[in-house]
C-alpha positions as semicolon CSV with decimal commas, in nm:
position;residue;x (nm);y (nm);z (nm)
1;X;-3,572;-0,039;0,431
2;X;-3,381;0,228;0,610
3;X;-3,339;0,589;0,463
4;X;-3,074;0,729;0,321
5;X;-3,022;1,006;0,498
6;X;-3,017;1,194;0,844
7;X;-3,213;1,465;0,891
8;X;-3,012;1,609;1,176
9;X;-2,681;1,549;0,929
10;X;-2,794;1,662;0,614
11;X;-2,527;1,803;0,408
12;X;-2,542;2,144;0,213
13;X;-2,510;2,027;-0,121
14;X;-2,754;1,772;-0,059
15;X;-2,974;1,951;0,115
16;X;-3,015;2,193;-0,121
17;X;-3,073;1,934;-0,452
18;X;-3,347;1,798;-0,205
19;X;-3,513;2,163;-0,140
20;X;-3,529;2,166;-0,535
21;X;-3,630;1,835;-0,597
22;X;-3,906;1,906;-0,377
23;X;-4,020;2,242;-0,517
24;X;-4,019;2,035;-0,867
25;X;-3,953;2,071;-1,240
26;X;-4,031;2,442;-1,297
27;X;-3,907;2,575;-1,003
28;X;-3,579;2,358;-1,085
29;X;-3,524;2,499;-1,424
30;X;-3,529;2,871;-1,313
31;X;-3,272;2,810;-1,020
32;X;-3,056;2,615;-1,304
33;X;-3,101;2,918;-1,527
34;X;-2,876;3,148;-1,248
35;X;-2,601;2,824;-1,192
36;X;-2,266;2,766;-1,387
37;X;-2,247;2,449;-1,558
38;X;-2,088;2,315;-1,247
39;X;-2,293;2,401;-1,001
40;X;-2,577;2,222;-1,275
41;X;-2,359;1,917;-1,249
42;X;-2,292;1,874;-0,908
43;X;-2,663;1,903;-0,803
44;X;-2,749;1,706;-1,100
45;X;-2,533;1,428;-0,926
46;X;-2,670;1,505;-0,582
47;X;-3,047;1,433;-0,701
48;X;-2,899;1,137;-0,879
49;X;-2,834;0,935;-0,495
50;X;-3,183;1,054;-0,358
51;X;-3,486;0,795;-0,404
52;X;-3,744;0,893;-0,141
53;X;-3,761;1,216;0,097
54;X;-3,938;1,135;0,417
55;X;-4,151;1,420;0,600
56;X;-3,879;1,444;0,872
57;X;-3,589;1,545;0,594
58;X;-3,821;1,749;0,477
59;X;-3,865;1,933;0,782
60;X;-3,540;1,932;0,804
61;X;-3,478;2,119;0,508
62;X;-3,766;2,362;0,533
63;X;-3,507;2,485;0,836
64;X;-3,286;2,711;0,577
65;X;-3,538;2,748;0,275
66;X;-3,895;2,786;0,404
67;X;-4,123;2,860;0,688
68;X;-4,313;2,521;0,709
69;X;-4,327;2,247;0,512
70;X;-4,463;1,892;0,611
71;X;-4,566;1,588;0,501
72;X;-4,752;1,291;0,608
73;X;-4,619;1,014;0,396
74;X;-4,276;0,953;0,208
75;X;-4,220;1,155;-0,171
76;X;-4,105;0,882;-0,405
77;X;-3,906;1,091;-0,628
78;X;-3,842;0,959;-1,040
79;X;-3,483;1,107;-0,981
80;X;-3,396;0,989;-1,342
81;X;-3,668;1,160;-1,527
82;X;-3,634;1,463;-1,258
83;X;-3,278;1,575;-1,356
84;X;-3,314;1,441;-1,729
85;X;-3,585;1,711;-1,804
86;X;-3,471;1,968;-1,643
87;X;-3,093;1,960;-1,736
88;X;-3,235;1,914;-2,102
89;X;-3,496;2,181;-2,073
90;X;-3,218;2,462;-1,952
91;X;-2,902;2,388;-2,126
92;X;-2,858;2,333;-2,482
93;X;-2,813;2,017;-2,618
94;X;-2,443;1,946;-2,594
95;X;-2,391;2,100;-2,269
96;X;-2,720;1,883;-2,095
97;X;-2,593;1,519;-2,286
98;X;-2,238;1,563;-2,130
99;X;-2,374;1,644;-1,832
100;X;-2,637;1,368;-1,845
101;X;-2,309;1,128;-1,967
102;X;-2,125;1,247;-1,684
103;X;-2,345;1,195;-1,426
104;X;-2,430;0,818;-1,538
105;X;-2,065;0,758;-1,524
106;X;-1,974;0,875;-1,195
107;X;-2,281;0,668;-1,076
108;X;-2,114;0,362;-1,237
109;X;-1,812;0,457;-1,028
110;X;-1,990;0,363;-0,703
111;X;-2,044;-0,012;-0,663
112;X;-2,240;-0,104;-0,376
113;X;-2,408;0,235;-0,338
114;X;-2,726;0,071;-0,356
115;X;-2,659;-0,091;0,007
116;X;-2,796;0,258;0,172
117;X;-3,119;0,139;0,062
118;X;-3,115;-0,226;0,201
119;X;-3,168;-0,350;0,604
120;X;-2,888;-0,375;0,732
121;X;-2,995;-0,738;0,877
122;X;-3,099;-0,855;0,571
123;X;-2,802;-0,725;0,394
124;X;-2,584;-0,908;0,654
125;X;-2,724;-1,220;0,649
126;X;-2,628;-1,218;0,240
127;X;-2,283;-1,140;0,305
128;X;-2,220;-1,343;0,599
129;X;-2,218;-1,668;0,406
130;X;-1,921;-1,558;0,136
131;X;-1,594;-1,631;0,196
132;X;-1,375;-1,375;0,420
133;X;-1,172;-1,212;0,146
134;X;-1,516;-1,138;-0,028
135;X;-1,667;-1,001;0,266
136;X;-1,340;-0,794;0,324
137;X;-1,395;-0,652;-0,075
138;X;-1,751;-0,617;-0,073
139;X;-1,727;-0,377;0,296
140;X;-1,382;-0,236;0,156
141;X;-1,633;-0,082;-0,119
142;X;-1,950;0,005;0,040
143;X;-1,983;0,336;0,209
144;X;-1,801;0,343;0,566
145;X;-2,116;0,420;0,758
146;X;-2,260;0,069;0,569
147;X;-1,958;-0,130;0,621
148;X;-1,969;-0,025;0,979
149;X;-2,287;-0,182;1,088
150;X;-2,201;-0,491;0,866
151;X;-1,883;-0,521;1,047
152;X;-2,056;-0,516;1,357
153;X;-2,324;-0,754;1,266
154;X;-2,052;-1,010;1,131
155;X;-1,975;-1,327;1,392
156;X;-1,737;-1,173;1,655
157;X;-1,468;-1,509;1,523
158;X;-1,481;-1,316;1,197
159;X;-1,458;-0,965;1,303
160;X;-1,031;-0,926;1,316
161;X;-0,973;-1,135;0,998
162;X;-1,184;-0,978;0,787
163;X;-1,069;-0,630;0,937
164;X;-0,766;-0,750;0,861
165;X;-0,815;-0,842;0,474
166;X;-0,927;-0,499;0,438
167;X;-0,622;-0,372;0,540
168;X;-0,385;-0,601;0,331
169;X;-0,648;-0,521;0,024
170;X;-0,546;-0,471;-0,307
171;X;-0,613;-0,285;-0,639
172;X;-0,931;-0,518;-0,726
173;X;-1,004;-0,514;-1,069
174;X;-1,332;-0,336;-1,203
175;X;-1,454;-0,651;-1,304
176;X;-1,435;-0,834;-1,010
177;X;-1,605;-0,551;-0,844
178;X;-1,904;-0,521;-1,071
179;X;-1,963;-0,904;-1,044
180;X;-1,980;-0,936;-0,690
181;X;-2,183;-0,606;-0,678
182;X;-2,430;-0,671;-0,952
183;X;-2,448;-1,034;-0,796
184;X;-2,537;-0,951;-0,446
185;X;-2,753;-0,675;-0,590
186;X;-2,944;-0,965;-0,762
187;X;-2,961;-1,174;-0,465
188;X;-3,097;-0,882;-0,252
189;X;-3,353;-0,781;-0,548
190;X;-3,629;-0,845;-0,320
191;X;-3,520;-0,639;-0,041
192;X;-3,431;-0,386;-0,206
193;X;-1,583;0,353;-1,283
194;X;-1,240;0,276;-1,384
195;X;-1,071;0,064;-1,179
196;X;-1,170;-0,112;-0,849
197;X;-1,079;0,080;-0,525
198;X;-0,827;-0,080;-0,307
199;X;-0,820;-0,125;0,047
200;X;-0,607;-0,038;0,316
201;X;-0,547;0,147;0,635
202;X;-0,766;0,436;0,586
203;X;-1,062;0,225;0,435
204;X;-1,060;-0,012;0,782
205;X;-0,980;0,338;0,990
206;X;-1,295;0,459;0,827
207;X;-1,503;0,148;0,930
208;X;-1,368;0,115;1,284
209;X;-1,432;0,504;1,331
210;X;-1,803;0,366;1,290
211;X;-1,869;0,010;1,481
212;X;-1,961;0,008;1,888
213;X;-1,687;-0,049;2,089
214;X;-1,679;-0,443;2,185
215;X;-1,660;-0,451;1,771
216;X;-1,315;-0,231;1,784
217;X;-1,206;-0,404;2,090
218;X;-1,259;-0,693;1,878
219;X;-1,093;-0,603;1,570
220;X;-0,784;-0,465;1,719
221;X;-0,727;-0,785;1,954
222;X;-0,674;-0,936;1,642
223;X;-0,449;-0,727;1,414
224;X;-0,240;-0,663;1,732
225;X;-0,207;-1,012;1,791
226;X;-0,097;-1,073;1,393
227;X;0,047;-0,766;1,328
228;X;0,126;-0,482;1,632
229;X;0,304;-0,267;1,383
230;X;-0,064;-0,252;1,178
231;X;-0,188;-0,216;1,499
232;X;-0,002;0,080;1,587
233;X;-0,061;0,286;1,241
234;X;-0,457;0,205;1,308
235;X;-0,482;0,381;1,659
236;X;-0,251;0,661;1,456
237;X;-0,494;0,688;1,214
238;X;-0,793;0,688;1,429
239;X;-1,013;0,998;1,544
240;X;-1,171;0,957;1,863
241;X;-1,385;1,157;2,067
242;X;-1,049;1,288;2,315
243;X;-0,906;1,412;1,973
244;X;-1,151;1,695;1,961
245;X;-0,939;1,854;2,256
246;X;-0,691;1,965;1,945
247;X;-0,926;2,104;1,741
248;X;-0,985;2,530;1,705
249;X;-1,261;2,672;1,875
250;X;-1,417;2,765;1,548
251;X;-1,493;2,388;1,474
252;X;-1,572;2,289;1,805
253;X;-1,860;2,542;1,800
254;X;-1,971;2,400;1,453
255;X;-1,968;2,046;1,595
256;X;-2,153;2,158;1,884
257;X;-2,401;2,339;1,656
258;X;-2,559;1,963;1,587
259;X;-2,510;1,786;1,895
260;X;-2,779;1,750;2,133
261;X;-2,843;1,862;2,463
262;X;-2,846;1,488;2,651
263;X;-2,604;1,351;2,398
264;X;-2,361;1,640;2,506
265;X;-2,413;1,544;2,850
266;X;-2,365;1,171;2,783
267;X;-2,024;1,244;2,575
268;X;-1,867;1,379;2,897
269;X;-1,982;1,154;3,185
270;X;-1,609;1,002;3,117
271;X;-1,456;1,286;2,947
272;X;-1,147;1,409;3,057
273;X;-1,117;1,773;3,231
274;X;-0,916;1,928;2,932
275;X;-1,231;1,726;2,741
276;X;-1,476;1,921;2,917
277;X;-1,265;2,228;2,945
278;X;-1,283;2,236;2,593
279;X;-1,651;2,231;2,546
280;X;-1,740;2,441;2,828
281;X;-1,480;2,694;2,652
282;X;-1,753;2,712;2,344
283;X;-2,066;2,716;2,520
284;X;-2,224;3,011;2,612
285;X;-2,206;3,103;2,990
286;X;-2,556;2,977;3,069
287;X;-2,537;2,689;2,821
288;X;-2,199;2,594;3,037
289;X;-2,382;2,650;3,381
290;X;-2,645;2,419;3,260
291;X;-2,429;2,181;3,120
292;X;-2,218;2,157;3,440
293;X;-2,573;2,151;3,638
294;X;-2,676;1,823;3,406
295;X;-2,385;1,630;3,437
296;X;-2,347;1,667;3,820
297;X;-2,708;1,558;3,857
298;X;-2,657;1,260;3,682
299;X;-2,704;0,929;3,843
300;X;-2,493;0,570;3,635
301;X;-2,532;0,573;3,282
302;X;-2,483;0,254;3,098
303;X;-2,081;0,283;2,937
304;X;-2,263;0,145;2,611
305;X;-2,462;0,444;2,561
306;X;-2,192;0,685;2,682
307;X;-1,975;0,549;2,409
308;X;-2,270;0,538;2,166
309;X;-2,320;0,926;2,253
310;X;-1,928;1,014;2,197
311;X;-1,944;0,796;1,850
312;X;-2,251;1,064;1,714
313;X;-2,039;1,347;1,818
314;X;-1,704;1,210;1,614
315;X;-1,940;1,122;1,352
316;X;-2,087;1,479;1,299
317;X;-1,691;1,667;1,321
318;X;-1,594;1,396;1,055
319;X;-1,922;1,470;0,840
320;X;-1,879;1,844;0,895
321;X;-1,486;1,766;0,785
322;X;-1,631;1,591;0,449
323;X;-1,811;1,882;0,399
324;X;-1,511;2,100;0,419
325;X;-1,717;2,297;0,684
326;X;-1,421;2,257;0,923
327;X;-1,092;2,071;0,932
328;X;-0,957;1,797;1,155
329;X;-0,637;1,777;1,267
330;X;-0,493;1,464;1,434
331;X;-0,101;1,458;1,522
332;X;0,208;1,636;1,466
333;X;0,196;1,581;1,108
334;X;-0,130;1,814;1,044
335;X;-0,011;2,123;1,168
336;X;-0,175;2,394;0,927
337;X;0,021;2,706;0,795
């Protein structure tokens, strides 16, 4: 099983239904008793995705709400019965049973979302056997970060076509997608809304952002062999670690916020100078100085985990972006006014 979530990427909204899920019933209902109905909703919908809270995302989230608070073993949390009684016990009864009928059906609007909680391997070795289109579907509609490591697990043969479905993909119809979903759910039961979404550009944009690089290399041998103009609007649409040079200072400092020290130093072994110019530029002096002082003293690095290191860093701007934390531009066309 892998967990859900990162502790060192936890988002505000979630972090806080965890901090509340953790503090329990009672404490729940008073914080709901000072919330709109909204704010009741969207944490109600939060808890709804969390299953477990391991000691580390606890400590995690003791950070911003309290002094210490650890754990030896993993919480399993009944986030059903959790949010059912206290939504109930705070709002009257209309307002908690559309919120309670709300919440189940934006959870039926995610197919797949169950994948977070299934090995990767395992999960892989499912999907491997269906037929490309399927594969290109089923990835199309699991969360990016998901698809990602399936894509990379896939046979390298299979990589660019089924990258390449994904970006030809179609409205698929709700049905469809519930079959295959509840289906491979079935199959992995050991282990572990309207209208179908569609592919396209952005969805295999999102999953390339993800995969190691002899996967992308892969992948866009491929669609540039069947398709350069495809090929073209990909690297367009891609964000990649030099694309930080165009971002304001104020986000660069947020990104840098949950980088790590080695990682950092990693990122620019083959950065650019405007690359390192830019990160220097939002250090502090000494944190510069030492940064400088690492690098320089740095003997080979393997290019794997150089490229591994620059992935985490576009990863955490483009979670900090989902979070409307900070915003990323990427071309000519996002100039903001």
């Amino acid at each position: 099983m892998v967990d859900v979530l990162d502790p060192s990427n936890i988002p505000g909204p979630k972090k806080a239904a965890i901090f509340l899920m953790v503090m329990g019933e009672e404490y729940t209902k008073k914080a709901f008793e000072k919330m709109t109905e909204k704010e009741i909703a969207d944490l109600a919908f939060e808890m709804s995705s969390i299953d477990h809270i391991t000691p580390e995302i606890m400590r995690a989230v003791s950070l911003d709400f309290v002094d210490k608070f650890e754990g030896e073993s993993k919480i399993i949390i009944e986030s059903e019965s959790f949010i059912r009684n206290v939504v109930k016990s705070t709002l009257k009864d209309k307002q908690a049973n559309a919120i309670l009928e709300d919440l189940e059906k934006k959870k039926q609007d995610k197919p797949f979302i169950w994948s977070r909680n299934v090995n990767v391997g395992t999960l892989a070795g499912y999907v491997v056997g269906e037929h490309p289109q399927t594969i290109a579907m089923i990835l199309a509609h699991m969360p990016s970060e998901i698809s990602s490591e399936l894509l990379m697990a896939m046979p390298t043969e299979l990589k660019g076509d089924i990258a390449m479905r994904i970006a030809k993909l179609g409205q698929i119809s709700e049905d469809v997608v519930r079959d295959v979903d509840k289906a491979l759910k079935l199959e992995l039961s050991g282990a572990v809304g309207p209208g179908g979404k569609a592919g396209g550009l952005q969805v295999l944009v999102d999953i390339i952002n993800g995969v190691d690089k002899a996967t992308e290399d892969a992948v866009m041998a491929h669609v540039e062999e069947d398709n350069p103009e495809m090929a073209n609007d990909i690297r367009n649409l891609m964000f990649v670690f030099e694309d930080l040079t165009g971002i304001d200072d104020t986000a660069m400092r947020e990104i840098l916020k949950k980088v790590e020290g080695q990682q950092l130093t990693y990122a620019l072994k083959t950065a650019t100078d405007e690359m390192k110019e830019k990160i220097y530029s939002n250090l502090s002096q000494r944190a510069g100085e030492m940064l400088k002082d690492d690098l320089e003293a740095m003997g080979p690095v393997r290019l794997a985990e150089v490229e591994e290191a620059q992935q985490a860093i576009v990863r955490a701007a483009k979670e900090l972006e989902a979070d409307g934390t900070i915003t990323l531009g990427k071309g000519k066309d996002d100039v903001l006014v």
